[in-house]
C-alpha positions in Angstrom: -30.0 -1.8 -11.9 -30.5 0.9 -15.1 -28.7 3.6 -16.4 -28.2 6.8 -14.7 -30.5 9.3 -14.7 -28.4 12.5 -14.8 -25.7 13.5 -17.6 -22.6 13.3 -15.5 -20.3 15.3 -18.2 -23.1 17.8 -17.9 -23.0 18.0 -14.4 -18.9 17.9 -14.2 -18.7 20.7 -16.7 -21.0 22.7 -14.5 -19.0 22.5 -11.3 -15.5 22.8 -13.1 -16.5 25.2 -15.8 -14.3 24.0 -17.9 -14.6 25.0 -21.8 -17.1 23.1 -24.2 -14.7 22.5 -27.2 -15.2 20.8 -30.0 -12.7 20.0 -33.2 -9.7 21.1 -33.6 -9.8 22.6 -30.4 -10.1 19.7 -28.5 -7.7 17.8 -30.7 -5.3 20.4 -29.2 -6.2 20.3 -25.6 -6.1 16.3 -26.2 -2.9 16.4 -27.5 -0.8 18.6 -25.1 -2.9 16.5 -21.7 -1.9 12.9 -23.3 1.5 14.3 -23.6 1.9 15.9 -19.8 0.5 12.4 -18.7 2.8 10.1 -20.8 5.7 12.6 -19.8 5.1 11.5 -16.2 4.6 8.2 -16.7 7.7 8.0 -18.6 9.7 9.8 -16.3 8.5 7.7 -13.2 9.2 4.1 -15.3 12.9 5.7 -15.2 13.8 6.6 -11.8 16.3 9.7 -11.7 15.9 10.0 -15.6 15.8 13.9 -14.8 16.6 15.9 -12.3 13.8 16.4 -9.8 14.0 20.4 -10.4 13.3 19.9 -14.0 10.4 17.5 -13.5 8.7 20.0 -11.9 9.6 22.8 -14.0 7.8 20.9 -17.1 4.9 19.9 -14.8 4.1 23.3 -14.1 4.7 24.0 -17.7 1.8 22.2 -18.8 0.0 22.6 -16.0 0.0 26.6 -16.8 -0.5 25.5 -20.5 -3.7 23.7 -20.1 -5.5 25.9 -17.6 -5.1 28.5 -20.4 -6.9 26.1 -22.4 -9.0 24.7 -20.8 -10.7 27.3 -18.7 -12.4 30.7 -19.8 -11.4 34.1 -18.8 -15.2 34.3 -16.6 -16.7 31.4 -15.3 -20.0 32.7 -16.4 -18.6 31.9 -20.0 -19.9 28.8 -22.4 -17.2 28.9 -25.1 -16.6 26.0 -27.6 -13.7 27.4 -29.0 -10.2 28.6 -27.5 -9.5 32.7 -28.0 -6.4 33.9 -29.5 -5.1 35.1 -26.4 -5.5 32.5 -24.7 -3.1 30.7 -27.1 -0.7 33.2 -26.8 -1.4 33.5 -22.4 -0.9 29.8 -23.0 2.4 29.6 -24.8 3.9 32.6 -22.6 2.8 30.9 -19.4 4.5 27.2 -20.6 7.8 29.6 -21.4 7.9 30.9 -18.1 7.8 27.9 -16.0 9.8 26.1 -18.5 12.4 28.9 -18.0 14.0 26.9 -15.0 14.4 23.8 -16.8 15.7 25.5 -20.0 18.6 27.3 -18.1 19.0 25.1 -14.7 22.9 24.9 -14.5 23.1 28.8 -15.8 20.6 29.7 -12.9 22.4 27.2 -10.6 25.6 29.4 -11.2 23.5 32.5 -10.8 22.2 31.7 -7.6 25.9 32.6 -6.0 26.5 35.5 -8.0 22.4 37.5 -8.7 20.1 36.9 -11.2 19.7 39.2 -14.0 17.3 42.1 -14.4 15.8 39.4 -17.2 15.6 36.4 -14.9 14.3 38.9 -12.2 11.3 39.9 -15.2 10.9 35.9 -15.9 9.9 35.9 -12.0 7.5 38.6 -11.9 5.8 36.9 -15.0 5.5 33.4 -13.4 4.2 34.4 -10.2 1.4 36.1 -12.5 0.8 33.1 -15.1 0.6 31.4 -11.4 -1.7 33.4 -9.9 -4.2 33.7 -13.2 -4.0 30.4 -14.0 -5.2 29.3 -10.7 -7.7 31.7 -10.8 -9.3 30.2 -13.5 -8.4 26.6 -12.6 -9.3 26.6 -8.6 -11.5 29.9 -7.5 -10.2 33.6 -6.6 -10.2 33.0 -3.2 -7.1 31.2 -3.3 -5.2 33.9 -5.4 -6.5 36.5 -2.9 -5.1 34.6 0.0 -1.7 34.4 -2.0 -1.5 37.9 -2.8 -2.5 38.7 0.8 0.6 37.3 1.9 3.0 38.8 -1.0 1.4 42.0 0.3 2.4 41.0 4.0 6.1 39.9 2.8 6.4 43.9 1.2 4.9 45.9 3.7 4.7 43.6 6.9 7.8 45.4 8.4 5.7 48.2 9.0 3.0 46.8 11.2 3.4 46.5 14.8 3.9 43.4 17.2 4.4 40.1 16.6 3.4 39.7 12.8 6.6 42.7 11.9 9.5 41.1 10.5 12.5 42.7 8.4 11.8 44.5 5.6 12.5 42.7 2.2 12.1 44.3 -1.6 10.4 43.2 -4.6 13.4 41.8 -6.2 14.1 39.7 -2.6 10.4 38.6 -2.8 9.8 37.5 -6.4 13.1 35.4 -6.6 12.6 34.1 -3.2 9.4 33.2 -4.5 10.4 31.7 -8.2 14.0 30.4 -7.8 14.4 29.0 -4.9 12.8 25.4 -3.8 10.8 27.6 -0.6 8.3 29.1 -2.7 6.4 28.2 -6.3 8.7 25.0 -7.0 8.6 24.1 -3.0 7.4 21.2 -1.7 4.2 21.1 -2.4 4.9 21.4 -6.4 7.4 18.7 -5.8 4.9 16.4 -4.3 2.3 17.1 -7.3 5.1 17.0 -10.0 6.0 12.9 -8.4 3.8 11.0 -6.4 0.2 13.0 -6.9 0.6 13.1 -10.7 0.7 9.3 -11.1 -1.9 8.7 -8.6 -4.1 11.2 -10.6 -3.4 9.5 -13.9 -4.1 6.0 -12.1 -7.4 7.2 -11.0 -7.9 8.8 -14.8 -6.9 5.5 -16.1 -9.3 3.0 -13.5 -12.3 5.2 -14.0 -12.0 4.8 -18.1 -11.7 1.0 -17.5 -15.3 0.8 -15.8 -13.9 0.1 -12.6 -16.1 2.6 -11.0 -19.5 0.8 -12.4 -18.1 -2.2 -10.6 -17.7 -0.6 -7.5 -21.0 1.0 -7.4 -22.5 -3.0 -8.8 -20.4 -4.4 -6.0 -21.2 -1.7 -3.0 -25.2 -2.7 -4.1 -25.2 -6.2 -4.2 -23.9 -6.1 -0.4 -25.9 -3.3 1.0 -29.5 -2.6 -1.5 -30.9 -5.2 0.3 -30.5 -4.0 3.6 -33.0 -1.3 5.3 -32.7 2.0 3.4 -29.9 -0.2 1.0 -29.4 2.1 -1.7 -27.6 5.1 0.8 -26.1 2.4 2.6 -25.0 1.4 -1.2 -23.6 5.0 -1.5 -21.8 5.2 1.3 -19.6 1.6 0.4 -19.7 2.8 -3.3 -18.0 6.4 -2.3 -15.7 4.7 0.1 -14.2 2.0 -2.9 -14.2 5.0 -5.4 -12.5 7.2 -2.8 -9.8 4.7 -3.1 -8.8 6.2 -6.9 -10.5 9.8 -6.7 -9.4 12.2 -4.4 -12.2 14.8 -5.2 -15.6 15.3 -3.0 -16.8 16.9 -6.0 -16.2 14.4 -8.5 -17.0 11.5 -6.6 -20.1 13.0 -5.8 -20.7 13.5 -9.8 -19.6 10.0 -10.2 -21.6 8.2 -8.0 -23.9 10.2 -7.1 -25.8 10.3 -10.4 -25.9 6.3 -10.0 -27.0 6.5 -6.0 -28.9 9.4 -5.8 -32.0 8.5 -8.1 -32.3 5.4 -6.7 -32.3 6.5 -3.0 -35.5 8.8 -3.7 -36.5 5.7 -5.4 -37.0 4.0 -1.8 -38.5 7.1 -0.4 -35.3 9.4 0.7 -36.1 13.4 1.0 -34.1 14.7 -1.9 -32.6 17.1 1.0 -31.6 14.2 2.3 -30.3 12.0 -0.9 -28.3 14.4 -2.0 -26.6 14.4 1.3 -25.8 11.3 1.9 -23.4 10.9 -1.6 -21.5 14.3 -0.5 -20.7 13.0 3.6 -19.5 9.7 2.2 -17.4 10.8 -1.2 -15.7 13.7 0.9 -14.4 10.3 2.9 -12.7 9.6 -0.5 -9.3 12.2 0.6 -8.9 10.1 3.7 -9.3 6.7 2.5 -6.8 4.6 2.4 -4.6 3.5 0.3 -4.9 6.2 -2.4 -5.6 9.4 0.0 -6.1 13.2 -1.4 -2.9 14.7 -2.6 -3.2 16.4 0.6 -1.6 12.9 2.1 1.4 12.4 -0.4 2.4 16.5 0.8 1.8 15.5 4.5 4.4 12.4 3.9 7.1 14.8 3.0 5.9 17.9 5.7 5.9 15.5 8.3 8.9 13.4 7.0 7.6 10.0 7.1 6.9 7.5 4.2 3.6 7.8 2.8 2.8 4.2 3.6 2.7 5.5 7.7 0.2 8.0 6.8 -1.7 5.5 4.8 -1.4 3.1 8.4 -2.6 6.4 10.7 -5.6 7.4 8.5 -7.0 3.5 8.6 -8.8 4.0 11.7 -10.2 7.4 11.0 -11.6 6.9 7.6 -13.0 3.6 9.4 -14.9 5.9 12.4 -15.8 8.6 9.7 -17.7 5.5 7.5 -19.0 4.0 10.3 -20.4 7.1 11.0 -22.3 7.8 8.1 -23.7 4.3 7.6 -25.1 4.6 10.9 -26.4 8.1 10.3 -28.4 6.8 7.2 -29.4 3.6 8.9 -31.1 5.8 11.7 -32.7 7.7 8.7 -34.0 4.5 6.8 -35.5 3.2 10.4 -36.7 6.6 11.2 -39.0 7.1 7.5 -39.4 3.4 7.4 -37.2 3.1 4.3 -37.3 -0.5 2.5 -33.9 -1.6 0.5 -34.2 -2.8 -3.0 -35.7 -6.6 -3.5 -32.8 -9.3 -4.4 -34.5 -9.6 -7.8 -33.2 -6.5 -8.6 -29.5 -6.6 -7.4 -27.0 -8.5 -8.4 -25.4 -11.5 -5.9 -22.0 -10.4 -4.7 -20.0 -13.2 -6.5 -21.4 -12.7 -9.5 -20.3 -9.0 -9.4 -16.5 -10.3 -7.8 -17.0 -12.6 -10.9 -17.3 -10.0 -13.7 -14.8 -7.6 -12.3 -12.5 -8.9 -9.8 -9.7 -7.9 -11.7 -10.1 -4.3 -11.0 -9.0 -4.9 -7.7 -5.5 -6.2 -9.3 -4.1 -2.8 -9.7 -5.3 -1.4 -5.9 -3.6 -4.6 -4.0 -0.3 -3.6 -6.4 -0.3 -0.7 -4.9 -0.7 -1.7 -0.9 1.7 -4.7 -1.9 4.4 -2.1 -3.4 4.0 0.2 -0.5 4.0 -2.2 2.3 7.3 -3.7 1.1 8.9 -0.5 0.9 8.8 0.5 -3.0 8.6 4.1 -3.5 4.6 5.5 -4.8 6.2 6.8 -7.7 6.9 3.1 -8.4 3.9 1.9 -7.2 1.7 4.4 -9.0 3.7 3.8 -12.2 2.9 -0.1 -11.8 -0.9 0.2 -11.1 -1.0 2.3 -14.1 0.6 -0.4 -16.8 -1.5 -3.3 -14.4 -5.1 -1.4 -15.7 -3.6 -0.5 -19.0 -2.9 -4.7 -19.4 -6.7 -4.7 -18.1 -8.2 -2.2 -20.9 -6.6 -4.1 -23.9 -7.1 -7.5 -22.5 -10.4 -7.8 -21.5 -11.9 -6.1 -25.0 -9.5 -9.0 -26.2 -11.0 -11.8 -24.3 -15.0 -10.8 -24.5 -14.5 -10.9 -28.4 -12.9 -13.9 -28.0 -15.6 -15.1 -26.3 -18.6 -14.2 -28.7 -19.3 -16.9 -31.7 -17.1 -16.6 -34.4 -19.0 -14.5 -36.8 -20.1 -12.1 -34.2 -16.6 -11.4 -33.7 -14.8 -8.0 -34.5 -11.7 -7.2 -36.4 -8.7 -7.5 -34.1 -7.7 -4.6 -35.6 -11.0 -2.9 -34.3 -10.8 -4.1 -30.8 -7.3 -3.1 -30.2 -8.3 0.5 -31.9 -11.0 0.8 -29.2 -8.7 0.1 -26.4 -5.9 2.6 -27.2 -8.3 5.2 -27.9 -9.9 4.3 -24.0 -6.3 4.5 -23.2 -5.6 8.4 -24.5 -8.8 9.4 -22.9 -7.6 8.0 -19.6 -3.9 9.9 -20.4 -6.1 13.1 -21.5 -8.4 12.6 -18.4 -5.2 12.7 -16.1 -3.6 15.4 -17.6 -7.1 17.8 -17.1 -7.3 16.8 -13.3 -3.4 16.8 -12.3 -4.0 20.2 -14.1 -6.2 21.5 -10.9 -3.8 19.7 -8.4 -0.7 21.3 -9.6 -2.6 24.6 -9.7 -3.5 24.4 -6.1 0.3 23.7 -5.2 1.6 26.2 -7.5 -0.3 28.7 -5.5 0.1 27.3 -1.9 3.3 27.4 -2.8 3.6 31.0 -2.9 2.0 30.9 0.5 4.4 28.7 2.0 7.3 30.7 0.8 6.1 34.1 2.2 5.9 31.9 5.5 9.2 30.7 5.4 10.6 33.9 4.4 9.1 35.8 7.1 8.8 33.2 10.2 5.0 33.9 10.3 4.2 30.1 11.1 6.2 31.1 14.5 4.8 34.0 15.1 0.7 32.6 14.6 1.8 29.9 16.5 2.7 32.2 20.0 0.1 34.6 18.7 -2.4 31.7 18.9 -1.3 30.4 22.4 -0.7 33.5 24.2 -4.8 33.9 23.0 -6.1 30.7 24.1 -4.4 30.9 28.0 -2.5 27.2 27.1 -5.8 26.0 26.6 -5.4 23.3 23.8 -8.7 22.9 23.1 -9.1 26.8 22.2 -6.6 26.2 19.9 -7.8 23.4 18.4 -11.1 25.2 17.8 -9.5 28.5 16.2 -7.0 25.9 14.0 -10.3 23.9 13.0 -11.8 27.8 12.3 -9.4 28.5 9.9 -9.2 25.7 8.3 -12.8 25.3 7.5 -12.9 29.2 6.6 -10.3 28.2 3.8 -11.5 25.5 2.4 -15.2 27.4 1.7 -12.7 29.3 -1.2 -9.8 26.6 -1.3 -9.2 23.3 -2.6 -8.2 20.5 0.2 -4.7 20.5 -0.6 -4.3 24.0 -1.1 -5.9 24.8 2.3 -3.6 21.7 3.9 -0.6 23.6 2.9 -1.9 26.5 4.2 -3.3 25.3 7.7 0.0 23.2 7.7 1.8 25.7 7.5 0.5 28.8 9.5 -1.6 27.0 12.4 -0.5 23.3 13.1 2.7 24.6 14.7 0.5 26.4 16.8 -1.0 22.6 18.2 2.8 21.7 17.9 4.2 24.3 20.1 1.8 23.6 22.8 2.6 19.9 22.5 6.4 20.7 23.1 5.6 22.8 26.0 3.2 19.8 27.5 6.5 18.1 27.5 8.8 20.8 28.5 11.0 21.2 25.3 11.8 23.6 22.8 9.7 22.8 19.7 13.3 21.5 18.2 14.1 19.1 20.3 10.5 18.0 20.8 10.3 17.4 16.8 13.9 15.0 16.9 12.5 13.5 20.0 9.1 12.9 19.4 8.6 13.0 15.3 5.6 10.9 16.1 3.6 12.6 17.5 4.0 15.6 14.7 1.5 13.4 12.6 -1.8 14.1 14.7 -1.6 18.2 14.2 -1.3 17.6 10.6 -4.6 15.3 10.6 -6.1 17.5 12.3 -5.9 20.2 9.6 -6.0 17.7 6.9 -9.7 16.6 7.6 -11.2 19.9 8.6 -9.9 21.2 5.2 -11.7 18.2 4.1 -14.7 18.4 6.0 -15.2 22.2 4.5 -16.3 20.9 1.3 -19.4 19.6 3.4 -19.7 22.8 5.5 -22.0 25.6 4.5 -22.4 28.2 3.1 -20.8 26.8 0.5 -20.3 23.2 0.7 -19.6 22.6 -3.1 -19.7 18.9 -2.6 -22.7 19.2 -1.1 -24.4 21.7 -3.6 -23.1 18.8 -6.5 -25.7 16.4 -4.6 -28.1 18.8 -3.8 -28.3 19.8 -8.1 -28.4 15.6 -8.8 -31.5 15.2 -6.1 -33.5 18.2 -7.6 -33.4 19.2 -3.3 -32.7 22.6 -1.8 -28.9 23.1 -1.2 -29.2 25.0 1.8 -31.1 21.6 3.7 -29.1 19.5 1.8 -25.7 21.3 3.3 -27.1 21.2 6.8 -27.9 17.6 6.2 -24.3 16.3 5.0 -23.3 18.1 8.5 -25.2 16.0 10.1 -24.3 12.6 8.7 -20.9 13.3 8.2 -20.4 14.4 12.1 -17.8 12.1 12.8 -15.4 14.5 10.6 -16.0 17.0 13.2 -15.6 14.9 15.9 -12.8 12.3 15.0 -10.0 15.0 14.4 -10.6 16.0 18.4 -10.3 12.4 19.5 -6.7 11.4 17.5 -5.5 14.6 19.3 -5.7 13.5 22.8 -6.1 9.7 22.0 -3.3 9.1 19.4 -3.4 5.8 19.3 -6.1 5.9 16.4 -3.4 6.8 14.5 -1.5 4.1 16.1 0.8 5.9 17.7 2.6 4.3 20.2 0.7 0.7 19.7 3.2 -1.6 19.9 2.3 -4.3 22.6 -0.6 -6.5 23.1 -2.0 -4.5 26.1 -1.9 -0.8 23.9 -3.7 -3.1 21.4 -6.0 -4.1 23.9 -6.7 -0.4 25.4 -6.6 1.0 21.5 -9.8 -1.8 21.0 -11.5 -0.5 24.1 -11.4 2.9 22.7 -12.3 2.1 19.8 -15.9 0.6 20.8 -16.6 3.4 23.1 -15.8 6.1 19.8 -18.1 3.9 17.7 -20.6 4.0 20.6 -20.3 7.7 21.2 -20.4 8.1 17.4 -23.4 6.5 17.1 -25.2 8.5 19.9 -24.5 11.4 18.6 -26.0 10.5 15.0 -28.8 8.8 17.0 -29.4 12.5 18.7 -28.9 14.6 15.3 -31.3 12.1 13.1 -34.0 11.3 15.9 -33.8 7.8 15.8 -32.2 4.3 16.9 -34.5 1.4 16.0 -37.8 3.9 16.1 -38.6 7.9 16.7 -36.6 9.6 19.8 -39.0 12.6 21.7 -36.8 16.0 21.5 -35.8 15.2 24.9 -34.2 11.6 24.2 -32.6 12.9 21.4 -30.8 15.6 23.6 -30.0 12.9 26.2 -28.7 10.8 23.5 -26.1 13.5 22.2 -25.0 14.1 25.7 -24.4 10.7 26.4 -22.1 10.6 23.0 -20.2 13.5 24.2 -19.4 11.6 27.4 -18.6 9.0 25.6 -15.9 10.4 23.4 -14.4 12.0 26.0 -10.8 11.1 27.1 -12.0 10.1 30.5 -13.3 6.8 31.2 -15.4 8.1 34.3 -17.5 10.3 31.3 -17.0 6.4 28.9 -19.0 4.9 32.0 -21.7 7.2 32.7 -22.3 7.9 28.9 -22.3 4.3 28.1 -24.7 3.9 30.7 -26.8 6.5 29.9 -26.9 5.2 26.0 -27.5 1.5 27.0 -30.6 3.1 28.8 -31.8 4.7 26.1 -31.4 2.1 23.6 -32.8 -1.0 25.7 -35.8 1.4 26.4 -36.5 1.5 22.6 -36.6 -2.1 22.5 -38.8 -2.4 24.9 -41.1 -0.5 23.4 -40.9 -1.8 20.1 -41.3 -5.2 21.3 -44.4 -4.1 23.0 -45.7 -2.6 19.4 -44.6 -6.1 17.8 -46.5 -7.8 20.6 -49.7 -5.5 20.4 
């Protein structure tokens, strides 16, 4: 199938802007990632070895350690080497973080009777190394966000209405904020410092072992063939690598600079190339089994295992892939687009042949968390399954070779620990970003907690929208779409989580007459779908423009115009703006309340008639089903999908009429052209 014909580390430097270093430098940088992995690897073989609170003090340690490092003061900097002062910004951040873990049981004891005036100055300093660091790590929008809110927790007394609250000093704020498990080291650091770390590592580790290569070999030698194969090839190829990356950006790196050459190959616009990889790898944070980190924090907001979430996101990411292969199939029919010849794809087996043990370490982990093993084990046990998979196989395929083409043990084995400190290294630089992201949304969430503000949105946000839920689920998928054009998915989950799904759960309680309490102990269920909700419109704002980043990543490997190529990944990856409406009022595609054979039966039935409104609406937005639709059709055919996704099955019937119309008439016609 050939090489790629972009520079992938090129590309991932540009769109993480990380530091080019070379030597000692990276030695260093090396050194202190392979060590924050293997900490965390170590830790989770050894359940309780420490105490939770400490594990996340040294994760954050490291976390501020190596975004000193690794990242330049300016983005708009190329530097090879690491400033003094960043060394220095470095140590002093690691100190600061590390304080809690250096003095737990003193500041355990200090909790009852006040911190110090030095414990009170370790505070201000962390929630400054926090703040910089994920400056330089994530983007400014998210610091500007979290110092919004600090701002509202010191001078919100003094506005008017609903968003006052009691007044609280700086002292109140910054310890709130540092010692207490509500604000930097709250949930969300907790989830990064256990399950997401591991998960993070395990992706490092199955991307170093050429897993992904076999994914993208394996997603072509079903699909190239077909009409317009090689995007039909990216969109299975972004969906298996979504199952170990939980970034748009770098899937879209990743695959894309296999996918997207070859699609312009067949005759794809590059507008529309460079689409396609972005709509299907932003599918990667809500694929199970291995979601974004966005998923492991929902599983503690929501209080459910993380296997339940993985069981309520099956259908979804299922619609939202369905939706984009139809959208490029439409495409391919629409230009006329060939696949690849089988000549020059490999057959299925023989791909399953050369690499079926990749998929090992993925069914350990839907095995592990099936049977009711905790991630951190299952993580911990994918991990050592694809670290038995990068020292054996070197092992065997120099067994295999004639005997005097054969390496030096010694050589092989070499070659495989080194692949294995990359992959530790690798991990360490991406769980870097995640725990960032927390660090900060962290702040966030504390400031909320301290000042009731989630309430006081909430009421705020229904007494605006009249009880109308759908005006609230538009403002809620508002926000969350305006966040995530300046912050990371999980970041903006917290967020959304936090400040406007109990808006959507409020109303819910009052639908059934309960104070939002007793609704959440009666119903806990039904929690889960306002959570989705915000959870894949923070996703789907890595697709939405102006800034679109995953989309601008695609748009730079087509050579297209990322403006067109932003509108474009809107318009194939519809069904993210769409499904998150339709597990609101139907929340049995999250299997909610499927239990018998009959709710199986009704969940089926809407099930086809989502897939058929789906598909309309991508018919509408691409102009085609099996030939050209007039301007008119095409607005017929995106009315009909609406109908079709709408809750009532009077609107199923007439849209599905309406769409059977429209289709059958295309056939006609093209029989007709056949027969002429």
């Amino acid at each position: 199938m050939g090489e790629a014909e972009v520079d992938v580390t090129e590309l991932e430097k540009k769109f993480l802007h990380e530091r080019d270093l070379k030597g000692r430098y990276a030695l260093i940088v090396s050194a202190v990632a392979i060590v924050f992995s293997t900490f965390h690897v170590i830790n989770g073989s050894f359940t309780g070895l420490l105490q939770h609170d400490i594990v996340k003090s040294v994760h954050l340690a490291f976390a501020i350690a190596l975004a000193f490092l690794i990242y330049p003061l300016s983005k708009k900097r190329t530097e090879t080497k690491i400033p003094f002062y960043d060394f220095i910004l470095a140590a002093v951040g690691f100190y600061v973080a590390f304080y809690l873990a250096m003095n737990y049981k003193e500041l355990l004891f200090r909790a009852a009777i006040g911190y110090t005036p030095f414990d009170f100055f370790i505070a201000v300093l962390a929630v400054i190394f926090v703040l910089e660091a994920t400056r330089r790590v994530v983007n400014p929008a998210l610091v500007v966000v979290a110092i919004i809110f600090i701002l509202y927790a010191k001078f919100g007394a003094s506005l008017p209405g609903v968003l006052s609250h009691p007044s609280y000093d700086w002292k109140q704020i910054l310890e709130h904020l540092y010692y207490t498990k509500e604000g930097i080291f709250g949930t969300p650091i907790a989830v990064s410092s256990s399950f997401v770390v591991l998960f993070v590592i395990f992706g490092a580790f199955l991307e170093r072992s050429g897993a992904g290569r076999f994914f993208i070999d394996l997603a072509y030698s079903l699909t190239g063939w077909m009409v317009g194969g090689p995007a039909k090839a990216a969109v299975v190829s972004s969906a298996l690598m979504g199952t170990i990356s939980g970034s748009s950006v770098a899937n879209t790196v990743t695959t894309g600079a296999f996918t997207i050459p070859l699609m312009k190959r067949v005759g794809y616009k590059p507008e529309f190339a460079g689409a396609v990889e972005p709509a299907a790898s932003t599918g990667g944070q809500i694929m199970p089994p291995i979601m974004g980190a966005a998923a492991f924090i929902m599983a503690e907001f929501v209080g459910m295992p993380y296997i339940n979430i993985v069981y309520a996101a099956i259908i979804p990411a299922f619609l939202y892939f369905f939706g984009v292969f139809s959208a490029v199939d439409f495409e391919a029919r629409k230009e006329n687009l060939r696949g690849l010849s089988r000549e020059e794809l490999p057959s299925p087996l023989q791909v399953l042949k050369g690499g079926w043990y990749y998929l090992v370490p993925l069914f350990i982990i839907i095995y592990m968390l099936v049977s009711g093993y905790t991630p951190i084990l299952a993580g911990v046990y994918s991990i050592y399954a694809v670290i038995a998979i990068m020292i054996l196989k070197p092992l065997i395929m120099n067994y295999r070779k004639p005997a005097e083409q054969r390496e030096p043990l010694g050589k092989v084995l070499k070659g495989s620990i080194l692949n294995i400190l990359s992959a530790l290294e690798h991990g360490g630089r991406s769980a870097t970003t995640v725990a960032m992201a927390c660090a900060s949304a962290g702040i966030i969430v504390g400031v909320v907690t301290l000042t009731g503000l989630g309430f006081k949105i909430a009421a705020a946000a229904i007494a605006l929208s009249h009880g109308y839920l759908p005006i609230i689920l538009a403002l809620t998928m508002l926000v969350s779409l305006i966040l995530g054009m300046g912050v990371p998915t999980t970041a903006n989950y917290i967020i959304t989580s936090t400040i406007a799904a109990p808006a959507i759960i409020t109303f819910m309680a009052q639908g059934y007459g309960m104070p939002v309490r007793e609704f959440l102990e009666t119903y806990p269920e039904l929690v889960l779908p306002a959570h989705m909700f915000v959870f894949y419109f923070g996703v789907a704002a890595d697709l939405t423009p102006p800034v679109a980043l995953a989309a601008y990543a695609g748009s730079a490997i087509a050579g297209g115009d990322p403006w067109k190529t932003g509108i474009n990944a809107v318009k194939i990856g519809i069904g993210k703006y769409l499904v998150p409406y339709l597990f609101i009022f139907s929340p049995a595609l999250l299997l909610i309340g499927v239990k018998t054979p009959a709710d199986v039966f009704n969940l089926l039935i809407l099930l086809a008639t989502v897939m058929l409104g789906i598909m309309a609406i991508n018919a509408g937005t691409i102009g085609c089903i099996t030939k050209p639709l007039s301007k008119a059709y095409r607005l017929i055919a995106i009315a009909a999908g609406a109908l079709l996704l709408f809750p009532d099955w009077t609107a199923k019937v007439v849209g599905l009429v309406v769409f059977t119309i429209i289709f059958l008439k295309q056939q006609y016609s093209l029989h007709n052209e056949v027969v002429e």
